[in-house]
C-alpha positions in Angstrom: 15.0 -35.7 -17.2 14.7 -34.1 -20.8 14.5 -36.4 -23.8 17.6 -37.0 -25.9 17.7 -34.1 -29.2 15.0 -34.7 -31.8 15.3 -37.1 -35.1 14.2 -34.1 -37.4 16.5 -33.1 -40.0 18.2 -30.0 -38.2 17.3 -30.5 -34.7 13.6 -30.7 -32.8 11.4 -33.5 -32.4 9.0 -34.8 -34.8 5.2 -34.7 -33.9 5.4 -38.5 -33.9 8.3 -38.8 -31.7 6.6 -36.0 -29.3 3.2 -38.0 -29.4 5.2 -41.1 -28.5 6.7 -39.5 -25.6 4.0 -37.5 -23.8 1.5 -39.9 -24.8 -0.7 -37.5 -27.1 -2.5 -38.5 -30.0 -0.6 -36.7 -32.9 -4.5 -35.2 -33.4 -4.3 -32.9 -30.3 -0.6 -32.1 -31.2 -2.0 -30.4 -34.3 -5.1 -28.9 -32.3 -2.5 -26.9 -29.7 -0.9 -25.8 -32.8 -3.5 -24.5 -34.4 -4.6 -22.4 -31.4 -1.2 -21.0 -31.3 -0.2 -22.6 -28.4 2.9 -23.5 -29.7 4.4 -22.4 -32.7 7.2 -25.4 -34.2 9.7 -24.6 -36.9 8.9 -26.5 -40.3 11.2 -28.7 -41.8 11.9 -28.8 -45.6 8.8 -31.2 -46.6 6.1 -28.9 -43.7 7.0 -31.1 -41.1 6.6 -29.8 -37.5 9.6 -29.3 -35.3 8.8 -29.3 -31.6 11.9 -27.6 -29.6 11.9 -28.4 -25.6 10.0 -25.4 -24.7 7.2 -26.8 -27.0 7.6 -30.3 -25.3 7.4 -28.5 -22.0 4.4 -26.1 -22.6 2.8 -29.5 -24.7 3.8 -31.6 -21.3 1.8 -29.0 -19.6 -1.4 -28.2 -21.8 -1.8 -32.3 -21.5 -1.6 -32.5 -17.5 -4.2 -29.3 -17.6 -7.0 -31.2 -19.5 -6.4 -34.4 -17.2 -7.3 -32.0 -14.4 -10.7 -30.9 -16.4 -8.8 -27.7 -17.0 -11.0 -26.1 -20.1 -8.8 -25.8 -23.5 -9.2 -21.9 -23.7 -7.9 -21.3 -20.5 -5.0 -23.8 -20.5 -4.2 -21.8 -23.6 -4.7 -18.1 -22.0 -2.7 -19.4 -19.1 0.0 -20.9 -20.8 0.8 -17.9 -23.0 0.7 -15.6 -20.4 2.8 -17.7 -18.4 5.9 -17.5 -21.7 5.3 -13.7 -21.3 6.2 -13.6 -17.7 9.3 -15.4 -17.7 12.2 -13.5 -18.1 14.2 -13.7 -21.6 17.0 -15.8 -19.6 14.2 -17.7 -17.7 13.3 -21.3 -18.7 10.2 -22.7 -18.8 11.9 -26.4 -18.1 12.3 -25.0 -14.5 8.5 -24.4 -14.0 6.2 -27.0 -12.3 2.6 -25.9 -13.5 -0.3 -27.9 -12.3 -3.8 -27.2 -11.4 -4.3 -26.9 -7.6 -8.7 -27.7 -8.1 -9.9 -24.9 -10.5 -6.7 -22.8 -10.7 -3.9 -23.1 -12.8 -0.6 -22.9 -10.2 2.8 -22.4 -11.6 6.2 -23.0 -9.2 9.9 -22.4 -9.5 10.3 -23.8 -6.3 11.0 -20.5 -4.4 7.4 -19.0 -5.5 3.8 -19.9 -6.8 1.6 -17.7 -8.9 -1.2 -18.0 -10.7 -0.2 -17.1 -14.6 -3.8 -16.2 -15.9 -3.9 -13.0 -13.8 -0.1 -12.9 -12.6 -1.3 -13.0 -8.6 1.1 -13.9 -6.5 0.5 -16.8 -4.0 2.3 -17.4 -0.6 2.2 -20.4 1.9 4.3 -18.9 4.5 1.1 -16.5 4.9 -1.3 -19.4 5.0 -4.3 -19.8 6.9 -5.2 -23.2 7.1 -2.5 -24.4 5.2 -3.8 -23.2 2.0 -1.9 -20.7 -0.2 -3.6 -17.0 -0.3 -2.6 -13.9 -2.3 -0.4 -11.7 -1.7 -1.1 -8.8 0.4 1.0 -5.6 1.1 2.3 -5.2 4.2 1.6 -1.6 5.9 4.4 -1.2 7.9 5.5 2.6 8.6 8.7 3.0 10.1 10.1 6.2 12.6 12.9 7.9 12.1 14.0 8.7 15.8 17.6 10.5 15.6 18.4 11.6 19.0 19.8 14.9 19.6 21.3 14.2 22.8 19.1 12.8 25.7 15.6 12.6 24.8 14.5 14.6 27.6 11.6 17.4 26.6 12.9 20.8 26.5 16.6 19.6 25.5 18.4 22.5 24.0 16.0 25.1 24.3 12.2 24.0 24.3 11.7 26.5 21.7 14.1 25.4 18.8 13.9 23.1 16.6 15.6 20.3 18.3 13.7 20.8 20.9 10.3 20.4 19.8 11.4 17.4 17.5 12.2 16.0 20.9 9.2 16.6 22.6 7.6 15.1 19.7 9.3 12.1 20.3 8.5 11.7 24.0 4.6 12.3 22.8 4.0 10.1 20.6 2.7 7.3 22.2 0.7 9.3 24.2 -1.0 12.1 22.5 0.1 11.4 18.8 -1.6 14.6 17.9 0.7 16.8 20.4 3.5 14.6 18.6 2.4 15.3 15.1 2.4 19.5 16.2 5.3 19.5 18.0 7.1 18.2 14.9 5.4 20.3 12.7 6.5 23.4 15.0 10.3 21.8 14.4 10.0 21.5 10.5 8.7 25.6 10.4 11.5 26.8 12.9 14.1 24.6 10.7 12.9 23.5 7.3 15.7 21.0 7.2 15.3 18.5 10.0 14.6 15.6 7.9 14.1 13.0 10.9 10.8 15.4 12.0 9.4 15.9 8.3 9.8 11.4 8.2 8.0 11.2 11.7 5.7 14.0 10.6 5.0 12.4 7.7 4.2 9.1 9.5 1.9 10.5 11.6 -0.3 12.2 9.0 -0.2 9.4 7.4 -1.7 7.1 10.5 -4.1 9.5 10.6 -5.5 8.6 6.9 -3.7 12.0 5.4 -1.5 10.3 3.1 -1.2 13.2 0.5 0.0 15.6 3.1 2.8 12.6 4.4 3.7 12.1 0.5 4.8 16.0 1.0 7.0 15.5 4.1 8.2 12.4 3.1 9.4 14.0 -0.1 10.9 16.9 1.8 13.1 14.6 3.8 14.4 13.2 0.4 15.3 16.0 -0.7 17.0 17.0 2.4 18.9 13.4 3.1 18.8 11.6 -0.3 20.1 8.5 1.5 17.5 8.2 3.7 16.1 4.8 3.2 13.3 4.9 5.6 11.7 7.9 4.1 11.9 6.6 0.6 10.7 3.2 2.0 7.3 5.2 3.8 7.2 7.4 0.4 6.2 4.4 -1.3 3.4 3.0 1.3 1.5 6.6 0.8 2.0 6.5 -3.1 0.5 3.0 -3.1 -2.3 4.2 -0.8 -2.9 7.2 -3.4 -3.2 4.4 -6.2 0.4 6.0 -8.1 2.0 2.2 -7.9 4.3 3.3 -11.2 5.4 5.3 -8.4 5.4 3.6 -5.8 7.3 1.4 -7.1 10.3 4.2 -8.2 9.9 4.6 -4.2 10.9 1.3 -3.2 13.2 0.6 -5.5 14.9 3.7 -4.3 14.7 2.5 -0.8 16.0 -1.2 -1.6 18.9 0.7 -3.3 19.6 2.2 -0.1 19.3 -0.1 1.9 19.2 -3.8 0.7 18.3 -5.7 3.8 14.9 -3.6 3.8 12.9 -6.7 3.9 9.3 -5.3 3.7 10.2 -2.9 0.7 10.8 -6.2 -0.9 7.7 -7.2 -0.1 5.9 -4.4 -1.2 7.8 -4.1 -4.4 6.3 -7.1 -5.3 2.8 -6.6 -4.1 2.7 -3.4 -6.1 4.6 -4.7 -9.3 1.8 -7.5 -9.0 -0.8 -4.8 -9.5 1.0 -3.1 -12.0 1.3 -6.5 -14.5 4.7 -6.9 -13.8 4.8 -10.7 -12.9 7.8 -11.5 -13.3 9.8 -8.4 -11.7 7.2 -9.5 -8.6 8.6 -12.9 -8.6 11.9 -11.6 -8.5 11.4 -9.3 -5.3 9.6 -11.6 -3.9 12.2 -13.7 -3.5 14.4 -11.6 -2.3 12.1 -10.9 0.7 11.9 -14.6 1.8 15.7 -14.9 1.1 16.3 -11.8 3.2 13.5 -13.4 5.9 15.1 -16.7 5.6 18.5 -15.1 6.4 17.2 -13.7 10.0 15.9 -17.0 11.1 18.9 -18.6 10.9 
């Protein structure tokens, strides 16, 4: 429940009145202030003005150092932690305690550690303990039949055809697969679904700057195509190009926004990138979206 406004002339608490109610001596009010931990307004006479936020982030710092948190990282964390909320964010709807050595911070859809920005998830737990978040490599096929599937359907020399029999090999000799469909892409430079499954393929096979070239192809040929903007963005990330990587999946969540693991990996790479709180964001939108499908 958050206090009733402040006594101080023109709003905010006096250091007295927030000593009083967090139980701080007024001494270690001054010492967060001095660190710049928070920054009150002065009143007419140099008297400090604590608005909630300061309360919150005082509320905070206090419950660190009962934990044995260290003053110079409660301080790193916490001021990392005002830079990672969104201007329309509030800190009032944080929880931030330390969970043993590490400084945890919840909204009550996701935890995260503010010193560094990682992203932690118990739904991926092993033991019941939270763990990092990982991206999830998960390539998808873009199989658009041209009739039946059977090898050698209309003509086993065009285009079609081969994409077809490239189809019907893959699981059994993916490298007959991956030739067949690049013999489709040279007889007909436009067959998007062969350059995506093409793509995929190369990219299995640890050639993810030759996939970033099909995939980019099928783009260009089907803008809408939300699969191939969605693998785009798993071969920039393995190229370490998260800036774009990120473009990718945001293009493929545009397409398509049930696409639950380019959620995921938005967030995983915005992680990397020191985007915390666009991370938080997607990430919730990927356990909303998985939420959604269990019900």
């Amino acid at each position: 429940m958050k206090p009733s406004p402040g006594t101080e002339p023109g709003g905010g608490y006096g250091a007295r009145e927030v000593s009083e109610m967090l139980g701080l001596p007024v001494a270690h009010l001054r010492a967060w202030v001095r660190s710049g931990l928070v920054l009150p307004e002065r009143g007419p006479r140099g008297q400090m003005k604590f608005s909630p936020e300061d309360l919150t982030l005082l509320r905070a710092a206090s419950g660190l150092a009962g934990a044995r948190i260290g003053p110079r990282r409660i301080e790193r964390a916490l001021s990392r932690l005002r830079e990672q909320i969104p201007a329309t964010g509030s800190l009032d709807d944080l929880e931030i305690s330390a969970d043993g050595t590490r400084i945890v911070v919840t909204d009550g859809s996701a935890r995260w550690q503010p010193e560094s920005g990682q992203i932690l998830m118990d739904f991926a737990a092993v033991g019941g303990e939270c763990v990092p978040l990982a991206r999830k490599r998960d390539l998808k096929r873009d199989l658009t039949p041209f009739g039946d599937q059977t090898p050698g359907a209309r003509g086993s020399g065009s285009a079609e055809g081969w994409y077809e029999r490239g189809c019907a090999l893959e699981s059994s000799d993916p490298g007959a697969a991956a030739d067949a469909y690049r013999r489709s892409v040279t007889l007909d430079p436009t067959l998007a679904d062969a350059h995506v499954n093409l793509g995929r393929l190369r990219h299995e096979a640890g050639d993810a700057g030759e996939a970033e070239t099909h995939y980019r192809q099928a783009l260009t040929i089907r803008p809408d195509d939300a699969t191939a903007a969605f693998n785009l963005g798993v071969a920039l990330e393995d190229l370490r190009r998260d800036s774009e990587a990120i473009e990718a999946y945001e293009r493929a969540v545009e397409l398509d926004p049930t696409h639950a693991d380019a959620f995921f990996n938005l967030a995983g790479a915005c992680e990397r990138a020191g985007r915390a709180a666009a991370a938080i964001r997607y990430l919730k939108a990927y356990r909303a979206l998985t939420r959604s499908r269990s019900q």
